[in-house]
Steps between C-alpha positions, in 0.01 A plus 500: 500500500575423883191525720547715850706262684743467189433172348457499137138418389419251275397629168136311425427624160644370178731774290345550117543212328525282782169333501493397153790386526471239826812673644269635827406155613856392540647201694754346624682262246586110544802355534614192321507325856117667591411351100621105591300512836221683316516255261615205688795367239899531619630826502724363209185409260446896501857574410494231233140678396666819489801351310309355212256770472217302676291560838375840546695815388790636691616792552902592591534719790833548567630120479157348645227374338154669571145446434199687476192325640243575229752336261552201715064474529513538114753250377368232742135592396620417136654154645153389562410153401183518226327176631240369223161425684 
């Protein structure tokens, strides 16, 4: 709905459904080039990763490789190194 000088508003409020779902607190996804400098390995260690089924999951948009951030956090939580005290 456009405010009064005809710029459409921002809808705030999650649809039903939405907030169960996580779909309201949406950002932007990663590139493969954004994941290597996130992760700091060559560009061609996440293709390779994405090739063998390795790394974090990807998803195909169009012919590029995406990522979703709270995947990314996940899979290199689970990389974690379980150190014996």
């Amino acid at each position: 709905m456009p405010n009064r000088s005809g710029v459409p508003m921002r809808r705030t409020t999650a649809r039903a459904g939405e907030a169960a779902s996580g779909a309201g607190d949406r950002c932007p996804l990663m590139s493969a080039e954004e994941l290597a400098d996130f992760l700091g390995v060559p560009l061609n260690t996440v293709y390779i990763w994405n090739h063998r089924h390795q790394g974090p999951r990807a998803h195909k948009v169009g012919r590029y490789l995406r990522y979703r951030w709270t995947e990314v956090e996940a899979w290199l939580e689970a990389q974690a190194v379980n150190r014996a005290t």
